[in-house]
C-alpha positions in Angstrom: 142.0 64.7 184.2 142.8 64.7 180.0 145.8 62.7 181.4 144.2 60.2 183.0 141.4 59.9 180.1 144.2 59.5 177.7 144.9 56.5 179.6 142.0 54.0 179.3 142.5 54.5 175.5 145.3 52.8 175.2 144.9 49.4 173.9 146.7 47.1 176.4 146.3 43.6 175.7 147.7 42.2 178.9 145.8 41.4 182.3 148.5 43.1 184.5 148.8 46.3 182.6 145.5 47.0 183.2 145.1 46.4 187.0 148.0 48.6 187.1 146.6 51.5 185.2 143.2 50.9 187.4 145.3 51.0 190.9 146.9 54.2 189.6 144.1 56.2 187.9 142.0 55.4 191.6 144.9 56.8 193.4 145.4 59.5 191.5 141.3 60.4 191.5 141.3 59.9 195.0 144.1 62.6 195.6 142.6 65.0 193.3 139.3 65.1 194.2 140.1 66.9 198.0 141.9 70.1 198.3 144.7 70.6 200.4 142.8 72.2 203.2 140.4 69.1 203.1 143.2 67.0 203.1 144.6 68.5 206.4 141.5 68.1 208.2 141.2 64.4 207.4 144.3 63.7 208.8 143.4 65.8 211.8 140.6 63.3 212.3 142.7 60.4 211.0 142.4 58.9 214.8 138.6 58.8 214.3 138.0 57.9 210.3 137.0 54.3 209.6 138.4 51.1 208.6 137.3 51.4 205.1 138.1 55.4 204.7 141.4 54.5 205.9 141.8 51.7 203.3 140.5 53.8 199.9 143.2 56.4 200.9 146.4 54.0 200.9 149.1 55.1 198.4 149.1 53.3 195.0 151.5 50.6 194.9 155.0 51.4 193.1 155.5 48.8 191.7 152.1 49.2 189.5 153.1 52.7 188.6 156.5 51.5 186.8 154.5 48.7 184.8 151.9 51.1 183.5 154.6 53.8 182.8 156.6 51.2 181.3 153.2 49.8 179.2 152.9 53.7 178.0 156.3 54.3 176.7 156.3 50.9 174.9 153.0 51.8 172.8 154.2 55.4 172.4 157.1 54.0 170.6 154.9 51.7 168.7 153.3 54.2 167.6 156.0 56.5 166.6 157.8 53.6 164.4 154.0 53.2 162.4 153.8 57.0 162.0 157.4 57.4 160.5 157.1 54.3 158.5 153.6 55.8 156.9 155.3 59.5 156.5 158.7 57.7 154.7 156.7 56.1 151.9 156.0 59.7 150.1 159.0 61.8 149.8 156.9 65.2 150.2 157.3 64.1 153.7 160.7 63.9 153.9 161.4 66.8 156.4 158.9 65.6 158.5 159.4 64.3 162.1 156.7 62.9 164.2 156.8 62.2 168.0 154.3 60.6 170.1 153.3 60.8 173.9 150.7 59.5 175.5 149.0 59.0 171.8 149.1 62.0 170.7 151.5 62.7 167.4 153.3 65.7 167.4 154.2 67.0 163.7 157.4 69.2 163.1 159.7 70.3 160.4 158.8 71.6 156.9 155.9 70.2 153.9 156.3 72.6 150.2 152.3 73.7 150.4 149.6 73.2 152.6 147.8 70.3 150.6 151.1 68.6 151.6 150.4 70.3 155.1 146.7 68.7 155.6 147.6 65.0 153.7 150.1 64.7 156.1 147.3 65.1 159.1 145.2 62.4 157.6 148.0 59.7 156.9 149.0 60.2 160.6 145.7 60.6 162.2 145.1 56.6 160.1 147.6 54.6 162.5 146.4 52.8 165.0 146.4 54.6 168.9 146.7 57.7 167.8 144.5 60.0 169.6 145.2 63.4 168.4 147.6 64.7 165.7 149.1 68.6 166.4 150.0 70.1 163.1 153.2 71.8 164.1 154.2 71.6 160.1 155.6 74.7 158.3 155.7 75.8 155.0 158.6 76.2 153.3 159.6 79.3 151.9 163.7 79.0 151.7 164.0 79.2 147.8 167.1 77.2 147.8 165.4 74.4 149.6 162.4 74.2 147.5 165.1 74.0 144.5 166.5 70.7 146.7 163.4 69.0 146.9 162.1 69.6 143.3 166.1 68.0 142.0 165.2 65.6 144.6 161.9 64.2 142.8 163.4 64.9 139.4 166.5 62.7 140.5 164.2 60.0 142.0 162.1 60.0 139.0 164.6 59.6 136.4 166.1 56.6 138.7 162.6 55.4 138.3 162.7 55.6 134.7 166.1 54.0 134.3 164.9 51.3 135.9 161.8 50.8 133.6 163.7 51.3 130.8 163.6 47.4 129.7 159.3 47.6 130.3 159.3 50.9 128.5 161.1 49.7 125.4 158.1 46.1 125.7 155.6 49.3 126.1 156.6 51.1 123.1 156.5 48.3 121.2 153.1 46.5 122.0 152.0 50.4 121.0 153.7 50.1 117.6 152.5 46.0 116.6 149.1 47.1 117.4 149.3 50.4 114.9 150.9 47.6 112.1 147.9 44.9 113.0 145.3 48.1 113.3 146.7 48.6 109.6 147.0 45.0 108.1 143.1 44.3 108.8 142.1 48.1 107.8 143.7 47.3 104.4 142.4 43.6 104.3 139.0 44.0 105.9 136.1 43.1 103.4 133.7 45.6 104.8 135.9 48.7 103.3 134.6 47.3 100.0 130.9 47.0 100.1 130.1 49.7 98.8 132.2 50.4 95.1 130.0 53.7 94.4 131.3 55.2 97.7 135.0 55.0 98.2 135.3 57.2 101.0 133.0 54.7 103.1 135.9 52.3 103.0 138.4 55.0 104.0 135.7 56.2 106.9 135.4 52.1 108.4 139.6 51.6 108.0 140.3 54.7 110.0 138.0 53.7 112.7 139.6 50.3 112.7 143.4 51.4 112.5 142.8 54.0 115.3 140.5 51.3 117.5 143.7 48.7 117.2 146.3 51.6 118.2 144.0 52.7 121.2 144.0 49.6 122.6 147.8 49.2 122.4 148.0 52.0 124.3 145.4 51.6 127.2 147.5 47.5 127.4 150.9 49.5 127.3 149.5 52.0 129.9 148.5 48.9 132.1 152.0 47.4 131.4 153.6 50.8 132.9 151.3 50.5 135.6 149.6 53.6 134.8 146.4 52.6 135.4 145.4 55.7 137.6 145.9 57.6 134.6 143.9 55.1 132.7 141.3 55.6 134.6 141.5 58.9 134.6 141.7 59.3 130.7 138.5 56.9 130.6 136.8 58.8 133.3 137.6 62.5 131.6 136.5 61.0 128.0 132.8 61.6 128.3 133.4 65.0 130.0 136.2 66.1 127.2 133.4 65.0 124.6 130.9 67.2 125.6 133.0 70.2 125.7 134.3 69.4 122.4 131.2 68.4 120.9 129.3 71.7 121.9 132.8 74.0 120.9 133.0 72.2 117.5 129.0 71.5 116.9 128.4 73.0 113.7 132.1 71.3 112.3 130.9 68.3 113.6 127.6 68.6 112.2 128.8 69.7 108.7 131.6 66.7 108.8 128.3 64.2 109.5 126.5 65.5 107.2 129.0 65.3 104.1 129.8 61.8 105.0 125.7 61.0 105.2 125.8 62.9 102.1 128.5 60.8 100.4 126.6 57.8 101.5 123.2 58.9 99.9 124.9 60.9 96.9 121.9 62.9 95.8 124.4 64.1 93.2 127.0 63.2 91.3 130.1 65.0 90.0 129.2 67.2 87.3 125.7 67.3 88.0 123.7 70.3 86.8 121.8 70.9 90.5 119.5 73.3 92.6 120.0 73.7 95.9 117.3 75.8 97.8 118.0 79.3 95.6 121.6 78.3 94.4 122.2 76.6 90.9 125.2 75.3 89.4 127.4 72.3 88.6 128.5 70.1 91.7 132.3 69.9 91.6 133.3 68.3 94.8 132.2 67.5 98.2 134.9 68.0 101.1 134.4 67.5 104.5 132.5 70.9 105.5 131.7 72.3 102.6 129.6 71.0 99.2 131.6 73.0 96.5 129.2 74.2 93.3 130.2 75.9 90.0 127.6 78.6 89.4 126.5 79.1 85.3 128.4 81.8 85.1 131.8 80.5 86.1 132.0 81.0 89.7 132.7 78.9 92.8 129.7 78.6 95.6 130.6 76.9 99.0 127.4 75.5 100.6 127.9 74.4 104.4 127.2 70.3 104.1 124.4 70.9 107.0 122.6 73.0 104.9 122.2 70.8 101.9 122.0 68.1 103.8 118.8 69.7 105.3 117.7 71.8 101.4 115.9 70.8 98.9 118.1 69.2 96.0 116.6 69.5 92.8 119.0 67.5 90.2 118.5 68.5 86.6 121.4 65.8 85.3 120.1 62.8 87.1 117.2 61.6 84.4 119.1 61.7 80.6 115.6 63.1 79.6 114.3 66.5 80.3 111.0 68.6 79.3 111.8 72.4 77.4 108.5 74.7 77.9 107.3 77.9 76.8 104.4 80.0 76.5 103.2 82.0 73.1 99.9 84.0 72.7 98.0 84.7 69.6 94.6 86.5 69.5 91.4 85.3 70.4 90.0 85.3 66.3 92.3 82.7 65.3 91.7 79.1 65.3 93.2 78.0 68.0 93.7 74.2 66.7 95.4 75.1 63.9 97.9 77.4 66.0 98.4 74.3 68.5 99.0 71.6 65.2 101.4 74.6 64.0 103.1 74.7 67.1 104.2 71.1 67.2 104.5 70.3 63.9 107.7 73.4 64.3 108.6 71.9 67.1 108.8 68.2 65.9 111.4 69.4 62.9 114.0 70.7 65.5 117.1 68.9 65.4 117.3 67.2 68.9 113.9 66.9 70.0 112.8 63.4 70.9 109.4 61.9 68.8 109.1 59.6 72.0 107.1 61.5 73.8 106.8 63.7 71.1 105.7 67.9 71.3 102.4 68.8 72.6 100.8 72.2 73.5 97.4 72.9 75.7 95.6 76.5 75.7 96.6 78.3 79.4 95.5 81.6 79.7 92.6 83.6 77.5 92.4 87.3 78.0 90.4 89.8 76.0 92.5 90.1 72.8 95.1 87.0 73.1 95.0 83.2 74.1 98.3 81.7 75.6 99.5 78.6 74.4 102.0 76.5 76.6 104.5 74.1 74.0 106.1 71.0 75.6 109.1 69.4 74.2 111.4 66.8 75.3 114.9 66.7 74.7 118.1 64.0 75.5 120.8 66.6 77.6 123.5 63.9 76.7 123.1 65.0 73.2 121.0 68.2 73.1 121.7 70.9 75.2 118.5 71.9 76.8 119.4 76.2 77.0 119.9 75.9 73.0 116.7 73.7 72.2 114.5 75.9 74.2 115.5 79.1 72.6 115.8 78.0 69.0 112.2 76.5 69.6 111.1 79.7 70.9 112.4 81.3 68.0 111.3 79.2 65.6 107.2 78.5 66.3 107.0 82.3 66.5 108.4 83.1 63.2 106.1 80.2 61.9 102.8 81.9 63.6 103.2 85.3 62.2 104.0 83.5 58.8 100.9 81.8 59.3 99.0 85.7 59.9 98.5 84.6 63.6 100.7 87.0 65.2 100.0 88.5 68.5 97.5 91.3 68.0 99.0 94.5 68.9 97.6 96.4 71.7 93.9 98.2 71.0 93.8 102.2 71.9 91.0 104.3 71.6 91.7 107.5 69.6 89.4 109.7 69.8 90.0 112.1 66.0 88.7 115.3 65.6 87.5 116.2 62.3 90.0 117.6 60.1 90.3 120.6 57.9 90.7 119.6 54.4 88.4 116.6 55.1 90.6 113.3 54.3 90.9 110.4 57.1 93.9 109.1 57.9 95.5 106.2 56.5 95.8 103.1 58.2 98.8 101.4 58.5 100.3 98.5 56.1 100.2 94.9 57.6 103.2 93.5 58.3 105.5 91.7 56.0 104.6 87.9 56.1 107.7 85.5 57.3 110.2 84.6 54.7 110.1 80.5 54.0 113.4 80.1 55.0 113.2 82.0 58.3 110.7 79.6 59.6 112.4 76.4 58.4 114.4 74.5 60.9 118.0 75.8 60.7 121.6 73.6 61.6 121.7 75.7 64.6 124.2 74.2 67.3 122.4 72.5 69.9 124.9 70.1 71.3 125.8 70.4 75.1 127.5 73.6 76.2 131.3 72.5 77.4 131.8 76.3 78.5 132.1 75.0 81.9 134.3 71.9 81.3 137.6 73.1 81.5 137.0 75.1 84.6 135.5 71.9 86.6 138.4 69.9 85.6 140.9 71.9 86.8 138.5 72.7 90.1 137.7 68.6 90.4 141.9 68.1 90.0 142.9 70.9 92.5 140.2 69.2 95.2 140.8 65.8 94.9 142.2 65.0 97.9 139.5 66.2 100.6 136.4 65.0 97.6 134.0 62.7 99.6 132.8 61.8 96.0 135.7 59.8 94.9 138.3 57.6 96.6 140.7 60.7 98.5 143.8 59.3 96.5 142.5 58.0 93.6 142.3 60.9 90.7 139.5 63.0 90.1 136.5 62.2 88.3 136.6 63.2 84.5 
């Protein structure tokens, strides 16, 4: 019965061909559907049976037979020629063999693994009248074979190569006119130069120009090749590689955008005296991860660029002008005014410090036995160092209070004396010495700008020129 359903599959165009298979699959239904002791006792009563019994059970005519075997063979080898034509285009199907009956493709011989094993069930199973495919396939395990096959593909490949020499050599050099064009507008390209304060910007925008030309002479070279699957396939894994990437190399990535956001804003300059959350010192370069400071004492302090980005930068080199403070105390019988006037009228005489704004002082904090006085001064740090000013002004108001008898009271104890034997009180202690003229004066004390540090950042700003976001990367460093 599968035989004769395997029949009215077939696609047989012709008129004839299909009265013939009709004729035949009745005959052969008719035959089949009464067993042999049936069939004995209809031709017992054969005599007696009527007209149209004995007409359904005439034999099928030859003739018919031979046409629709004929029909069959034909499309069979139809078939078969389609199947080996498909299997002959890949060479992982080389020793394949397909044959067909009645529709039904028979696989034999050998495939390398059984992904070869199953695409070779689907190409087969795509050809027009085939009704079933038998996997008969096998995989290969002979050693010496699989050797064959693999110098069978290299060989084929390298013939393939030979003969795309000529577009390889056009391929190679599309990739290398587009890396000279990429260069020629990075290098002429206004934009680079918009910003003179921020070399590295131009350096950013030329790179991202010079490597946007040379990818696209390689996706057109690709395309020359024919490559395009792997194109595609480049393209399609882009997004996918980026994500992995970006989440393995987040905080590089994030440090690397933040110095060049950095180098954009430039809170700082090189050089600058800076605080950076907790951490003080001189800014001597800014690289690509790291923001590179010289503490006051000489050292070197590497600040991730995500962190300053994010900190709060207090810059104590940006304004030329800066304010020197400091409190003093005196007690709470002296006149305050006068201490205030003596204050700043010190103050004013100090070498350095600027009469516009001049010195003031204000009264801060009164306790039982002393009054604190806050003294304000202003000093230029290109000419003045602001450490010295402060401490020879410290130095020099106190001297001229205690010369003036307003010294700090000293502490009050109570002493309780018992009375003593031979009847004499104890004597009370001298006053101190009053200040010497020349001691409150204003001395030629050096107050210039320390240059301790200078040496140290230039060699520092020399050795890390190349990878500072401050200056152009080959241009020299900053003096």
């Amino acid at each position: 019965m599968l035989f004769l359903r395997s029949f009215f599959r077939f696609p047989f165009s012709t008129g004839p061909c299909r009265n013939a298979l009709a004729a035949l699959a009745m005959a052969l239904l008719g035959a089949l559907a009464l067993p042999a002791h049936a069939q004995n006792e209809g031709a017992a009563t054969a005599g007696t049976a009527s007209p149209a019994a004995s007409a359904s059970a005439a034999p099928a005519d030859p003739k018919l037979l031979e046409q629709a075997e004929r029909a069959t063979l034909a499309n069979d080898e139809r078939i078969q020629i389609q199947v080996m034509a498909r299997l002959a285009r890949n060479a992982a199907f080389r020793n394949v063999d397909a044959t067909v009956r009645a529709g039904v493709a028979v696989l034999t011989g050998s495939v390398p693994d059984n992904e070869t094993r199953g695409m070779a069930t689907k190409v087969v199973s795509a050809v027009d009248g085939v009704v079933a495919v038998e996997n008969d396939l096998v995989l290969m395990a002979d050693f010496g074979a699989r050797v064959q096959e693999t110098w069978e593909i290299f060989k084929d490949r390298a013939a393939r190569m030979v003969a795309a020499t000529p577009l390889l050599a056009v391929a190679v050099l599309i990739v290398l006119l587009a890396n000279w064009l990429g260069a020629w507008v990075a290098n002429h390209l206004n934009a680079v130069r918009l910003n003179s304060r921020n070399p590295y910007l131009g350096t950013v925008i030329s790179r991202f120009v010079r490597t946007g030309f040379l990818l696209v002479g390689v996706l057109v070279a690709l395309d020359l090749l024919g490559a395009t699957s792997l194109v595609t396939a480049v393209l399609g894994s882009a997004g996918l590689v980026g994500i992995v990437v970006g989440f393995a190399f987040r905080d590089t990535a994030e440090n690397y955008l933040s110095g060049v956001l950095l180098s954009l804003r430039r809170p700082f300059e090189p050089r600058d005296h800076v605080r950076i959350d907790s951490h003080e010192g001189r800014v001597v370069s800014l690289s690509s991860r790291n923001t590179v400071l010289m503490t006051l004492d000489g050292n070197e302090l590497l600040l991730p660029n995500a962190t300053v980005f994010k900190a709060v930068i207090l810059n104590f080199s940006h304004n030329p002008r800066r304010r020197l403070s400091f409190q003093l105390a005196v007690g709470t019988d002296q006149d305050l005014q006068a201490a205030q006037a003596l204050g700043v009228s010190t103050l004013a005489g100090i070498a350095g410090v600027l009469t516009d704004p001049g010195p003031s002082a204000s009264l801060d904090v009164i306790n039982p036995t002393t009054v604190a006085i806050n003294f304000y001064a202003w000093v230029d740090q290109r000419q003045t160092d602001f450490g010295k000013a402060r401490s020879e002004g410290i130095r020099l108001v106190k001297l001229a209070l205690d010369g003036a008898g307003m010294a700090v009271p000293s502490p009050t104890y109570r002493v309780q004396l018992l009375p003593a034997a031979s009847g004499s009180s104890p004597a009370e202690p001298p006053p101190p010495p009053p200040a010497k003229p020349e001691e409150t004066a204003p001395s030629a004390a050096d107050l210039k700008p320390s240059t301790d540090l200078d040496e140290q950042l230039t060699q520092e700003r020399a050795r890390k020129a190349e990878d500072d976001m401050l200056n152009a990367p080959s241009g020299p460093a900053a003096k």
